[in-house]
N, C-alpha and C positions, 0 to 999 in steps of 0.2 A: 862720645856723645851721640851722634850719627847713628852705630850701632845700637843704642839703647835707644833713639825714637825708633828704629825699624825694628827694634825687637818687642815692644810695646804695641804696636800697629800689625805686627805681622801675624796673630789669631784674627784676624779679619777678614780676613784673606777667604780661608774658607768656611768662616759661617757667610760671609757676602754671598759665595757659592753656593751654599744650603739654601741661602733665603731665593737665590737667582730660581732654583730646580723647584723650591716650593711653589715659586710664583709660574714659573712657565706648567708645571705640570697642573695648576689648579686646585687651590687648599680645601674648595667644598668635596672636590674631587677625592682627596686623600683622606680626610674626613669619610665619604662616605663607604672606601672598601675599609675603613678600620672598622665603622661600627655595623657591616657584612661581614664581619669575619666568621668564622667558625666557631663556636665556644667551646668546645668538645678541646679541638686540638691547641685551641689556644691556653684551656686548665691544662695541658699536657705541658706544656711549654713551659707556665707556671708552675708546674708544680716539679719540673726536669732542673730547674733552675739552682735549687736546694744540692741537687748533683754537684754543679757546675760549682758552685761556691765551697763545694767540701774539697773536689780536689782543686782549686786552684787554691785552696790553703793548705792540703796537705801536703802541694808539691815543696811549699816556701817552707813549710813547716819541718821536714822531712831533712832539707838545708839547714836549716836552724839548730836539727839536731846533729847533724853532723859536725858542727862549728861546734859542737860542746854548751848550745841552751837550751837549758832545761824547762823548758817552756811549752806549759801546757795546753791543750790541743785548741780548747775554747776561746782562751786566750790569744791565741796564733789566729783562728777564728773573727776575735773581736777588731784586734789590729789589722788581719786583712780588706774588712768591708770600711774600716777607717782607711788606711792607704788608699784604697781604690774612690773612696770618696774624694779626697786631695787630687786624684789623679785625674777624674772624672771633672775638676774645674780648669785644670792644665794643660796649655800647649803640650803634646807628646806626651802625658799622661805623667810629668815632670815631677807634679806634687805628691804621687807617693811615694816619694825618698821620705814623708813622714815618718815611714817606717820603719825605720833606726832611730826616730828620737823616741817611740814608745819600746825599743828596744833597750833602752839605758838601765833597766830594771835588771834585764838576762844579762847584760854585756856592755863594753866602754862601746863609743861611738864608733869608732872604727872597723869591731865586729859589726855593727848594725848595719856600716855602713857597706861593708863588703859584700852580707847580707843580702843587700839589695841589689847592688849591682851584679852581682852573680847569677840573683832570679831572672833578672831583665836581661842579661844577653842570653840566656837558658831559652826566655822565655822566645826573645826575637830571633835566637839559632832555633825553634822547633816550628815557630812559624814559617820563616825561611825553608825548612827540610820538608813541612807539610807542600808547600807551594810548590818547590823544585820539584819533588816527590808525584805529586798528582798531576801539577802542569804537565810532567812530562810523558807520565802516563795514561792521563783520563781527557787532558785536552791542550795536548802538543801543536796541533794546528792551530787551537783560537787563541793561545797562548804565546803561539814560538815568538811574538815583535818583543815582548818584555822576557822569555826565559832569560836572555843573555844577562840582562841587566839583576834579575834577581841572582843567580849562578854568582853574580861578579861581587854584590853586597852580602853574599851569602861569605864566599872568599873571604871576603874585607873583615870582615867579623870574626872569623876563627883567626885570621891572620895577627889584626890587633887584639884577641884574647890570649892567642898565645904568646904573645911579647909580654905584654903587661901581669901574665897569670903570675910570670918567674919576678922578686921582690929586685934580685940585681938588675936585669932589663931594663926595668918601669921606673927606678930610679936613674939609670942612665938617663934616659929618656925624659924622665921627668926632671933633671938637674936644671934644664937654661929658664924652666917655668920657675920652679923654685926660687931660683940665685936671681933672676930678671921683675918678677911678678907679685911675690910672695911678700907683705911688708916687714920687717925685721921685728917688730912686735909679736906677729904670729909666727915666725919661723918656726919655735920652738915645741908650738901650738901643732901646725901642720906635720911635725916629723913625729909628733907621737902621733898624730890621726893614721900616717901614713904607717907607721909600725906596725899600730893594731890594728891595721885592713889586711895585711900581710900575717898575722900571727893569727887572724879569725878565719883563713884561709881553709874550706876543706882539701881532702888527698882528691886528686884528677880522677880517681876510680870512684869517685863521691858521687861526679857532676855526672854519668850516665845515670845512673837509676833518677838522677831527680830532673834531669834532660826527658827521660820517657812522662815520665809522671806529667810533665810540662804538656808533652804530644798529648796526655789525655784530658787533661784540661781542656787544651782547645776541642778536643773531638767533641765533647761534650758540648761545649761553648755552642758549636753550629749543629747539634743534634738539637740544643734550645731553638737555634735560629728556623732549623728544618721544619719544626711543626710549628713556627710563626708565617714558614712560607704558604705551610697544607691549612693553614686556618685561611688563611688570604687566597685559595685557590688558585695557588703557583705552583702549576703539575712539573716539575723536574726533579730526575733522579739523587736520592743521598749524595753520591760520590761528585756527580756534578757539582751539586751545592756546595761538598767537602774541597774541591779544588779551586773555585771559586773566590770564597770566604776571605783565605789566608791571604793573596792579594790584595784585597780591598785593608783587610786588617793593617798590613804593613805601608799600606800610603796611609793609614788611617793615623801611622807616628811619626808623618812628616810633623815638624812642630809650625805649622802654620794656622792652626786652628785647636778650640775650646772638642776633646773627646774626639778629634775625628771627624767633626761636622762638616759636612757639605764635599770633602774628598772622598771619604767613602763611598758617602751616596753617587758621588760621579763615577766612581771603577765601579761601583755593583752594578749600576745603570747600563753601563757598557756592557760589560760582561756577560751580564744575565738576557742584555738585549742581543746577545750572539744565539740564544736558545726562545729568543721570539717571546720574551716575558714581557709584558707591558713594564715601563719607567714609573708610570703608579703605581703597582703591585709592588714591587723591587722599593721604592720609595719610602713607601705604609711598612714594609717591614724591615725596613733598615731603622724606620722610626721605632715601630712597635718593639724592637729589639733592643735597644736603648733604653726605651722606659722598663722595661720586664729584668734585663740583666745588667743594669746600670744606676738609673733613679729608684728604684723601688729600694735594692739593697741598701742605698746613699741615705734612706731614711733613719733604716736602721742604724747606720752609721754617726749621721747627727744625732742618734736620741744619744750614744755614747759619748760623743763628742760634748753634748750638754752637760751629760751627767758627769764627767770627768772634772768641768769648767765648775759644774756647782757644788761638788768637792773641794775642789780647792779654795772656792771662795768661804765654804763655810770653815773649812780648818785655817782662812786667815783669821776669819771672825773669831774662833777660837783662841787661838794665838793671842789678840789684839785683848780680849777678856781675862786672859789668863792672862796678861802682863798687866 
């Protein structure tokens, strides 16, 4: 009970801290470098964006095909800017597990479901590698108080992927949940789900090619971010920006807040304030990066989202006539 008021209360946490950084930094303030920005590099930005949403579908999509769905590219397409919609209202980005229940089509639940969780550690082992990767290389001094700690969740993640990847392990392991947790109504429920996460499985020689593909998504993701900085007249270098980013990303899935809000904005803040950027500028475009690669697509997403709802509700009215 306890757990579930603090889990309920606990996205508060950091839009409290968004609204804190909004008010101390000055809202007419933030306001006024958005509408000085550049429009030149900021059509750039918009229009880079179209990139960014091709491979971060093609990398899922790619997985998809490897699990044996035959699922076509548009499609993979329409379900990625729906998952990312769901996510986009969720602590940690939780609600696009959506994405295995539009999966039911290609595959039972369990591929969908492996599906997913296979993107998502790809996705947070490429962020992790970007981070480690440039931290260490491009800013090993402003970085070295956290290298240890990403190094160590970097660890932790390959550590529990490789236990869990093998079906005998993940059951060991998974037995006291099961036998303790599980209610004997669903038992029979959960050992098929668990089956078919295990039989949706790609071969280990799978998950590099769609690991890289992962890596170019995000490069992408902050080549959008790069010219939302140069619209905003935030002279720092690509590679700086590139080692940057992926830190903030990954406090951005603490699940203590709605997308990321207000943790982000506090590591960019820091960070970028190590290279003398103003906390407005860094601000304006952690916002303006939000709306361009997050809410704009989300619209898209609900027009599908509706049109799916008014589907089904006209083929009940169907149904109901025809009976």
């Amino acid at each position: 009970m306890v757990w579930k008021t603090i889990k309920k209360y606990l996205p508060i946490i950091g839009i409290g801290l968004f609204l804190y950084i909004l008010i101390k930094l000055n809202l007419k303030e933030v306001f006024k470098q958005i509408a000085e920005t550049n429009k030149f590099y900021l059509l750039i930005a918009v229009f880079l964006v179209s990139f960014y949403l091709f491979f971060q579908t093609l990398k899922w999509h790619i997985l998809a095909r490897k699990q044996g769905m035959k699922i076509p590219f548009l499609e993979s397409f329409k379900i990625n800017i729906i998952s990312d919609f769901y996510g986009l209202v969720t602590p940690g980005k939780l609600g696009s597990v959506i994405r295995a229940s539009y999966l039911k089509k290609y595959a039972d639940v369990g591929k969908g479901l492996s599906n997913f969780v296979i993107d998502k550690v790809l996705d947070l082992g490429s962020l992790f590698f970007l981070a480690i990767i440039l931290g260490f290389f491009v800013l090993r001094e402003q970085l070295n108080s956290v290298m240890g700690v990403l190094v160590l969740f970097f660890v932790l993640l390959i550590l529990i992927s490789v236990i869990f990847y093998n079906k005998q392990r993940s059951r060991f392991f998974l037995r006291i949940i099961y036998r303790k947790f599980i209610p004997k109504k669903m038992k029979e429920k959960a050992k098929a789900t668990f089956n078919a996460f295990y039989e949706g499985l790609p071969k280990k020689n799978a998950l590099t090619e769609v690991f890289l593909w992962n890596l170019i998504a995000w490069i992408m993701n902050y080549v959008v971010v790069y010219f939302i900085a140069l619209s905003l007249g935030i002279q720092i270098k690509f590679i700086y920006l590139l080692a940057i980013y992926p830190v903030a990303t990954l406090v951005a899935q603490i699940p203590i807040t709605i997308s990321g809000l207000g943790t982000r904005e506090a590591t960019l803040i820091w960070l970028f304030g190590l290279f003398n950027v103003e906390a407005v500028k860094v601000f304006s475009m952690s916002f303006m990066g939000i709306f361009i690669m997050a809410i704009l697509p989300s619209l898209f997403a609900l027009f599908f989202i509706l049109k799916k709802k008014n589907k089904i509700i006209k083929n009940e009215i169907h149904d109901i006539k025809e009976s």
